[in-house]
VOPAFI-561726 format. One record per residue: residue in one letter; x, y, z of N, C-alpha, C in turn. Coordinates in steps of 0.02 Angstrom, whole numbers, plus 50000, padded with zeros to 5 digits. Layout:
[pt "a",[X,Y,Z],[X,Y,Z],[X,Y,Z]];
...
END
This chain:
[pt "x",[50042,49941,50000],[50000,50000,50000],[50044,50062,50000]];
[pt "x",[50031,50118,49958],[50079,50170,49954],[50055,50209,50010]];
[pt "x",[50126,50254,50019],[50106,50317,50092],[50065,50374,50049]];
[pt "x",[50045,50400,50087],[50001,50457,50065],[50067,50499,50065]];
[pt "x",[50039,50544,50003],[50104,50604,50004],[50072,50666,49956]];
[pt "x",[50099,50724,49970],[50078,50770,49942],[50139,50830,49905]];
[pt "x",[50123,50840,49841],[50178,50876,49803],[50170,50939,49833]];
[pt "x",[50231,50953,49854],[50252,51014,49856],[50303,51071,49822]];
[pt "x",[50296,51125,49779],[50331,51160,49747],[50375,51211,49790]];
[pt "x",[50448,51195,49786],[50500,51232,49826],[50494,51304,49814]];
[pt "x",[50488,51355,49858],[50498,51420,49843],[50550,51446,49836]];
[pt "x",[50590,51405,49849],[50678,51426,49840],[50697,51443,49728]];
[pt "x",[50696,51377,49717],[50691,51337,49680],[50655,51310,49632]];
[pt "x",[50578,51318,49646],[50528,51317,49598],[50521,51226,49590]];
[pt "x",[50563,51174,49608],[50572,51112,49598],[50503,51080,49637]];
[pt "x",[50474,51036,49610],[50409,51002,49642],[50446,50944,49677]];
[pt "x",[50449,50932,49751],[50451,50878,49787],[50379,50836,49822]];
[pt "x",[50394,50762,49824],[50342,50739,49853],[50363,50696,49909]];
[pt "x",[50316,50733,49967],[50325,50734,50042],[50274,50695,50070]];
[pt "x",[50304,50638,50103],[50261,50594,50150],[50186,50641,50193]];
[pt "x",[50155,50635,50189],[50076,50668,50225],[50093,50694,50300]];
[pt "x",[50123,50619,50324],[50145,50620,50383],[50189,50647,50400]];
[pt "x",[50220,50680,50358],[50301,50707,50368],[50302,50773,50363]];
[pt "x",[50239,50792,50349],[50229,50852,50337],[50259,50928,50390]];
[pt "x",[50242,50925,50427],[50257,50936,50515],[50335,50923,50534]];
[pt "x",[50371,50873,50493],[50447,50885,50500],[50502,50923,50488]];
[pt "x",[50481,50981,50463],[50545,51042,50424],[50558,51006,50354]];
[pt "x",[50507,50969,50304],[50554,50972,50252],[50589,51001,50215]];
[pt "x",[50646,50983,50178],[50675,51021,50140],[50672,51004,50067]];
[pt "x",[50698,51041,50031],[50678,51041,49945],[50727,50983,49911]];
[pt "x",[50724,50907,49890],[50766,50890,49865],[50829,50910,49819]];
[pt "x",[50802,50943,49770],[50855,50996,49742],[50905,51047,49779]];
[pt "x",[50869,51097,49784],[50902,51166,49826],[50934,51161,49915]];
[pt "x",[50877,51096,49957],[50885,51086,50000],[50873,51130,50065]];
[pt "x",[50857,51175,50037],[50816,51234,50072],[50749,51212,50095]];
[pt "x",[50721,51258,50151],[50658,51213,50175],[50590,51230,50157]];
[pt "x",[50551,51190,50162],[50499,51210,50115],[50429,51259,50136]];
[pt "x",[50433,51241,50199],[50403,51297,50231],[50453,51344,50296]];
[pt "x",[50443,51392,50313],[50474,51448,50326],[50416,51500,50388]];
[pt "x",[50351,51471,50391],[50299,51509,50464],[50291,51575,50404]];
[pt "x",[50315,51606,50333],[50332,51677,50303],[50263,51649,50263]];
[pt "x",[50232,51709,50213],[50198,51680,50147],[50253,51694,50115]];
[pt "x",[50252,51659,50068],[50293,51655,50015],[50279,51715,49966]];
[pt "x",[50339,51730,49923],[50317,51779,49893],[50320,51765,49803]];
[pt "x",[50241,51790,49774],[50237,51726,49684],[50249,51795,49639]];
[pt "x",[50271,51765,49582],[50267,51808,49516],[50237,51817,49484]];
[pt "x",[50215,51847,49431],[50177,51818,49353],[50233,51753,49335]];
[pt "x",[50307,51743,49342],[50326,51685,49322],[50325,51624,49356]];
[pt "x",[50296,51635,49441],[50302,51583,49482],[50239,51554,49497]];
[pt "x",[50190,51603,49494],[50118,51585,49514],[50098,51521,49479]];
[pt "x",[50091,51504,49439],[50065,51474,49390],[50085,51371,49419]];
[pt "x",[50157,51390,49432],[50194,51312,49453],[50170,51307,49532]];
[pt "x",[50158,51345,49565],[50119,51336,49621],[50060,51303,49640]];
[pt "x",[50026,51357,49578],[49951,51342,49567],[49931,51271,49561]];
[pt "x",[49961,51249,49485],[49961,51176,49478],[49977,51110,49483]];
[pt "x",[50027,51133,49518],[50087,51090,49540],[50080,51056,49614]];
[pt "x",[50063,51106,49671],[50080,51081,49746],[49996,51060,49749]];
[pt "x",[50010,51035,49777],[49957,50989,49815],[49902,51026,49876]];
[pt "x",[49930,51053,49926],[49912,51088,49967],[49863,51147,49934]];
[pt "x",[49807,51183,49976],[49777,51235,49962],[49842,51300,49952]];
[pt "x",[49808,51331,49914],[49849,51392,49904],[49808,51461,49915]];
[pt "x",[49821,51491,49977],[49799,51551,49971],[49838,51623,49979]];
[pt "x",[49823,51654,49946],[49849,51717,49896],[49831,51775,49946]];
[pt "x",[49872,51835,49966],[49850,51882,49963],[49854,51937,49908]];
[pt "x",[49825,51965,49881],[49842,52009,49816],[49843,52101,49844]];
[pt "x",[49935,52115,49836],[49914,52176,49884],[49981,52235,49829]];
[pt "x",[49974,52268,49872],[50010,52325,49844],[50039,52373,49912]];
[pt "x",[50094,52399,49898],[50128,52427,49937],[50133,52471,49960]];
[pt "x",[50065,52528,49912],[50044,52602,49943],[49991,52567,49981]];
[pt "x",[49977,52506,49988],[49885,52521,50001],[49895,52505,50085]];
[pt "x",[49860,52533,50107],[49870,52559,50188],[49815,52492,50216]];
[pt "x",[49756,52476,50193],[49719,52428,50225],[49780,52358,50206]];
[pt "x",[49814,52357,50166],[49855,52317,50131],[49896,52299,50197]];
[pt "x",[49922,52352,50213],[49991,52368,50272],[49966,52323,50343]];
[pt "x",[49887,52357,50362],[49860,52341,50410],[49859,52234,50403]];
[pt "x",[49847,52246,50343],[49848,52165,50362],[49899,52128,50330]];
[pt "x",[49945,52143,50333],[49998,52103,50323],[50030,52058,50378]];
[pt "x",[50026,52119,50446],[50072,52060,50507],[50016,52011,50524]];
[pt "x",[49943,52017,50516],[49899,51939,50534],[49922,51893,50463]];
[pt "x",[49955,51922,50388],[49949,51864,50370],[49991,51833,50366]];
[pt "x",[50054,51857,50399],[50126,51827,50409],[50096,51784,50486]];
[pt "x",[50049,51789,50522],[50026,51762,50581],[50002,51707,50556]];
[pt "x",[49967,51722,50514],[49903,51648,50485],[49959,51606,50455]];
[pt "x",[50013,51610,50424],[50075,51586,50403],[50100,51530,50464]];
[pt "x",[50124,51568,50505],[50139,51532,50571],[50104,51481,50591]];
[pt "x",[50023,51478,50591],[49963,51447,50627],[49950,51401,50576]];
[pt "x",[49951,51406,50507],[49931,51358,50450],[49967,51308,50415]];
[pt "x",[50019,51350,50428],[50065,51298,50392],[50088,51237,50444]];
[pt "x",[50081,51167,50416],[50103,51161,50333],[50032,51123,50308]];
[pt "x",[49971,51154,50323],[49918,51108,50298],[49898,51146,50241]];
[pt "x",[49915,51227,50245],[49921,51269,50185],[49995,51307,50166]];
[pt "x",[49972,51324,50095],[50022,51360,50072],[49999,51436,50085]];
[pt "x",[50028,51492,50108],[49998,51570,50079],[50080,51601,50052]];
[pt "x",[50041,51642,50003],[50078,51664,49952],[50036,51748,49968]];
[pt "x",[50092,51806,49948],[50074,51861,49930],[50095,51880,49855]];
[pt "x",[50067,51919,49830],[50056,51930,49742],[50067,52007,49751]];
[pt "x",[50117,52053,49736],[50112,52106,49752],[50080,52130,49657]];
[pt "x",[50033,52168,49660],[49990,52164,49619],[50010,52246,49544]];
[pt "x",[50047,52279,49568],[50105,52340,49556],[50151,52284,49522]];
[pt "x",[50182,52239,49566],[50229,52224,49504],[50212,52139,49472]];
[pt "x",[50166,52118,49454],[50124,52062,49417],[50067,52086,49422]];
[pt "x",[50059,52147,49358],[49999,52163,49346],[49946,52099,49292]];
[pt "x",[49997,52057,49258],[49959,51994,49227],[49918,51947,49272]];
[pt "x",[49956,51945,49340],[49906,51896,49393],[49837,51945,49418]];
[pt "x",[49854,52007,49420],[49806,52054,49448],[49746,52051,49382]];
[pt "x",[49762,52060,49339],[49715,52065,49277],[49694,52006,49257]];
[pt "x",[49719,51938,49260],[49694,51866,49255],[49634,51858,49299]];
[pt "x",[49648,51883,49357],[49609,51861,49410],[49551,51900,49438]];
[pt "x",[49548,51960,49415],[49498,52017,49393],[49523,52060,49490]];
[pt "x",[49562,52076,49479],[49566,52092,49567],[49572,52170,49545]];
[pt "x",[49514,52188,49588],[49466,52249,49562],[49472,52287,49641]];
[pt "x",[49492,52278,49695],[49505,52306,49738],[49557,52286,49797]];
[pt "x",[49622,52295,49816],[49644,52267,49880],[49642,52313,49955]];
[pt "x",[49682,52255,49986],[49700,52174,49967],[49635,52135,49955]];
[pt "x",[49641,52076,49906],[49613,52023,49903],[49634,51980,49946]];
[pt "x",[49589,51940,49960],[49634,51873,49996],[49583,51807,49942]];
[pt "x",[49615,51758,49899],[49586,51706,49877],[49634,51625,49894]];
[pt "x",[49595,51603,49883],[49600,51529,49914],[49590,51479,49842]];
[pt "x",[49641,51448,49817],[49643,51410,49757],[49648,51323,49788]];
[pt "x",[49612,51297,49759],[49611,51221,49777],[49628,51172,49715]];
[pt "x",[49664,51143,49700],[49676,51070,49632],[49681,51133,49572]];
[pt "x",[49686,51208,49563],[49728,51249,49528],[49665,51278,49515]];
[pt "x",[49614,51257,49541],[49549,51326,49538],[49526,51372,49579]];
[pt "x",[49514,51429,49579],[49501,51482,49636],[49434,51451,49665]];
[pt "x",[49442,51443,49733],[49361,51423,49770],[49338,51470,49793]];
[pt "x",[49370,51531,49815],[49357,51564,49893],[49371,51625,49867]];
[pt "x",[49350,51708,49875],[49398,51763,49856],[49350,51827,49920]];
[pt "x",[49394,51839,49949],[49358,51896,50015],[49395,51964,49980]];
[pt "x",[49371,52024,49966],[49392,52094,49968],[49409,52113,50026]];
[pt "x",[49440,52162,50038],[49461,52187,50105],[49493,52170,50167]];
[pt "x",[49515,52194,50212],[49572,52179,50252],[49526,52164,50311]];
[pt "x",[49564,52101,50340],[49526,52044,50389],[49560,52049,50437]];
[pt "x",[49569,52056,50515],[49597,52036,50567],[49603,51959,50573]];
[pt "x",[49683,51956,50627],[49697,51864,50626],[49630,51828,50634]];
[pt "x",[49583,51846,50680],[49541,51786,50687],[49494,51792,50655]];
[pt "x",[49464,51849,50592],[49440,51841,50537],[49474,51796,50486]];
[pt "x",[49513,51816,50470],[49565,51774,50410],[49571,51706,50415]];
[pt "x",[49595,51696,50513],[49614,51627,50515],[49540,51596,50490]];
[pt "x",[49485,51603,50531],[49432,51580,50534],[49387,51576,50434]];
[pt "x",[49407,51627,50409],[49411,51615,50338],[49417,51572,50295]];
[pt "x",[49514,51581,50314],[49541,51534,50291],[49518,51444,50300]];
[pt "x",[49513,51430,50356],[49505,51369,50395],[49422,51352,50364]];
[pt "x",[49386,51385,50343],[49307,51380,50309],[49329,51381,50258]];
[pt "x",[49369,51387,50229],[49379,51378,50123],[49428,51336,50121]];
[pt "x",[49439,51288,50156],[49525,51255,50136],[49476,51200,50176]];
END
């Protein structure tokens, strides 16, 4: 009987590894790069990186889509480096700074930030406007994933 395992795409590296289920919770690191694969940080995607994330890892992926003048943006950034800490490694979060991958901003129709969306098997399920406190977000998050 095979172990359950789930692909994960290195943020170092971009390399897809596949990680025991159970092992998840151990600090893996990236077979290639060897760097580790989660970090408590969101990760930060491109217009060139988003895409191998999306379809590639296994895990939910959720996105914040923000920009660097935007002040509700600012306000929630340290809960989502928090929800980072608290989620991982059952999720991935990624920030999309939306100024510089205006192709992910315009793919995805993101018409006001921050967004926060939630992608599952490489389809968007989930998409909230506006800036959430930790136990909005967490509680969000944890209802769409």
């Amino acid at each position: 009987m095979a172990t359950p395992s789930q692909i994960l795409v290195c943020p170092s590296c971009q390399a897809p590894n596949r990680i025991p289920t159970s092992r998840l919770g151990d600090d893996p690191r990236c077979g290639k790069c060897k760097q580790e694969l989660f970090s408590g940080h969101p990760i930060s995607l491109t217009d060139q990186t988003f895409d191998k994330h999306l379809s590639r890892s296994d895990l939910p992926l959720v996105v914040d889509f923000w920009a660097p003048w935007c002040g509700p943006c600012k306000m929630m950034a340290p809960f989502f480096e928090q929800a980072a800490v608290e989620l991982e490694p059952r999720v991935r979060l990624a920030k999309v700074n939306t100024d510089e991958n205006r192709a992910l901003g315009m793919r995805y129709q993101i018409n006001s930030i921050p967004t926060t969306a939630v992608f599952k098997g490489g389809r968007e399920v989930a998409r909230q406007p506006g800036a959430m406190n930790l136990p909005q977000l967490l509680q969000w998050i944890k209802s769409n994933t």
